[in-house]
C-alpha positions in Angstrom: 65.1 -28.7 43.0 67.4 -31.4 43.3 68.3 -33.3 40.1 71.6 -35.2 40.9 69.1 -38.2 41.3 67.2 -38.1 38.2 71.0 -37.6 36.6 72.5 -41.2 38.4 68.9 -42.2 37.1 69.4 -41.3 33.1 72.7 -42.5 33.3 72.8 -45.5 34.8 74.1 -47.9 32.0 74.6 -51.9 33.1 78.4 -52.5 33.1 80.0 -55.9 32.4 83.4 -55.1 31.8 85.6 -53.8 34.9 89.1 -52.6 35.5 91.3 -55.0 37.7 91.0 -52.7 40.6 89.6 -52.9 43.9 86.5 -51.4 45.1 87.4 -49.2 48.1 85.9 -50.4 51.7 84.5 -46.6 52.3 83.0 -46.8 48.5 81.4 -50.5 49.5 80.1 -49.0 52.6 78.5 -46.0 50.7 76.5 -48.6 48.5 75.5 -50.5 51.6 74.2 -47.4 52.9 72.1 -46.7 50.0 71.2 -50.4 49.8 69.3 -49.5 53.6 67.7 -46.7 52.5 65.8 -48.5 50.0 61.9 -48.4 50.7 60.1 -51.4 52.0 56.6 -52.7 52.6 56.0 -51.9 56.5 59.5 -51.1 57.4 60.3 -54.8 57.4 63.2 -55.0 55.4 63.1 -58.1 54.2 66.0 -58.1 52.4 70.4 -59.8 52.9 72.8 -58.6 50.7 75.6 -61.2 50.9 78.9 -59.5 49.9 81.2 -61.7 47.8 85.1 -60.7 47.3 86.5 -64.0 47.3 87.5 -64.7 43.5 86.6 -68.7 44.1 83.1 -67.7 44.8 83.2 -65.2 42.2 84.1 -68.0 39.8 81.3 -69.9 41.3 78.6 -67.5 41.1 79.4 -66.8 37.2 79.3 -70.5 36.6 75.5 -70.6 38.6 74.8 -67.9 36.3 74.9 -69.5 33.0 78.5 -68.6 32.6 78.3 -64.7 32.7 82.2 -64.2 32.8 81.9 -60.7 33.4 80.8 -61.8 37.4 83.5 -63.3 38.0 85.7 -60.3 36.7 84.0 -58.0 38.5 86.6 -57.2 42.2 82.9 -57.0 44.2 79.7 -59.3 43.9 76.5 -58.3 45.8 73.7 -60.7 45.9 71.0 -59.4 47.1 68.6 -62.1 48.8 64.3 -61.7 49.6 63.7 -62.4 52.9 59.9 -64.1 52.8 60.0 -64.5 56.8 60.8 -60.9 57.4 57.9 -59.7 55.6 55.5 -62.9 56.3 55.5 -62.5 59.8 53.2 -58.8 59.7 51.9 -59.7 56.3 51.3 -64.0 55.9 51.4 -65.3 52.6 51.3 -61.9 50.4 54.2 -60.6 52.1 56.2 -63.8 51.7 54.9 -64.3 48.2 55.2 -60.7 47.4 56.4 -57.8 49.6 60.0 -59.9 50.5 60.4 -59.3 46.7 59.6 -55.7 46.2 62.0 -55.0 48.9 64.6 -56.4 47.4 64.3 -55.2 43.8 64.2 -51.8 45.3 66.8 -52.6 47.0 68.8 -53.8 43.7 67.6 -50.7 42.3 69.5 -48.2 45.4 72.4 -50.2 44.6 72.6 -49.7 41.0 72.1 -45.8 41.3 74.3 -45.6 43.7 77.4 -47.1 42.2 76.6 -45.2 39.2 76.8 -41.6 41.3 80.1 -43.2 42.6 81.5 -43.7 39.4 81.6 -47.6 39.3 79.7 -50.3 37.2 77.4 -52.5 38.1 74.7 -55.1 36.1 71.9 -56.5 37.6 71.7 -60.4 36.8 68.9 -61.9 37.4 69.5 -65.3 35.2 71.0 -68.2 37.2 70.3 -71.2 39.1 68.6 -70.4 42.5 69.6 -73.9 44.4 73.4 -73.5 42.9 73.5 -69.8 44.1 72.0 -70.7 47.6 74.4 -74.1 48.0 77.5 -71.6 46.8 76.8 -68.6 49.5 75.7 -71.7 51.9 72.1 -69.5 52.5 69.5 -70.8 54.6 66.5 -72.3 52.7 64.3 -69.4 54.0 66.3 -66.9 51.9 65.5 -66.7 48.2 68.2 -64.8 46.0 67.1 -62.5 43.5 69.9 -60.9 42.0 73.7 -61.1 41.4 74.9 -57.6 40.8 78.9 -57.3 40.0 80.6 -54.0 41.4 83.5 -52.1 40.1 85.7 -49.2 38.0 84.1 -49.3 34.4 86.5 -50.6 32.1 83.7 -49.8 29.0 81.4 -47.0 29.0 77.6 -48.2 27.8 75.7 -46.8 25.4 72.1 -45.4 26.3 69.6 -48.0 25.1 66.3 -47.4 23.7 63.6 -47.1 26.0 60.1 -47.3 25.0 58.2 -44.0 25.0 56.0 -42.8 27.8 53.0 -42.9 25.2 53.9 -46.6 25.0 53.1 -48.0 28.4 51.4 -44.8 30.2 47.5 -44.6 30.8 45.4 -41.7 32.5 42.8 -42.9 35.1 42.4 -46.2 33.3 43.9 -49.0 30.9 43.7 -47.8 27.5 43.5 -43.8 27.9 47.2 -43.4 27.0 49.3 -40.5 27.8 50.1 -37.9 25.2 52.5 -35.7 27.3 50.3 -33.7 29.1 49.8 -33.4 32.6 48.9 -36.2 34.8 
């Protein structure tokens, strides 16, 4: 059994304070990497990640997103972008509606675990102003960004947060048969 997974998974913490110290091209590339292997609804991908280093932009992207500082502190900004025409074209209006979406919040999601098994921060931010984030990174209208996820070395180290428990949100074969630990 391989558990290093389910250990980035229970301690992956959102990080909003960061040492003032580069993130490493062959650590950037790693996250990329993971980024692509994130699962998507017919193989379309429909998914951009627009890399953002330069600390202007940075700047800008924190002020787009209701002044969370910690953005433009961070040495690395991804934003990951849906793609609606990626998926739209093999599944109309439900993949551009949809499936573009899902792609990209599992993308957000490889990103997130895998800076956390490389030992950097990262927070996913999802509050800010779409047509200021689009005119910023100069994205085509197509393109609708869903998240603005600052990357670097941890300069706190989060607390776990509650989470609700499993008997909380868990049902067995239907709504309102909830879970009480046993076996699916």
């Amino acid at each position: 059994m391989r558990t290093e997974a389910l250990e980035a998974i229970a301690t992956r913490r959102s990080i909003r304070s960061f040492q003032d110290k580069p993130v490493s091209r062959q650590l950037l590339r790693l996250i990329l990497e993971a980024a692509r292997q994130a699962p998507s609804a017919g193989n379309c991908q429909a998914r951009d990640i627009i890399v953002v280093q330069n600390a202007e932009l940075r700047r800008q992207l924190s002020s787009a997103a209701l002044g969370q500082e910690f953005i433009e502190e961070a040495p690395l900004v991804l934003v990951v972008c849906a793609n609606p025409e990626r998926s739209g074209r093999r599944y109309g209006e439900r993949g551009r509606q949809l499936y573009c979406i899902l792609d990209a919040a599992a993308t957000v999601e490889n990103i997130l675990l895998a800076a956390n098994a490389l030992d950097l921060g990262a927070c996913w931010v999802g509050a800010f102003r779409d047509e200021l984030v689009r005119h910023i990174l100069k994205l085509p209208k197509h393109l609708r960004p869903i998240a603005i996820i600052p990357v670097g070395h941890p300069a706190e180290s989060a607390e776990p947060i509650s989470r609700m428990p499993l008997e909380e949100f868990v049902h067995i074969d239907f709504y309102g048969s909830r879970y009480q630990g046993e076996a699916p």
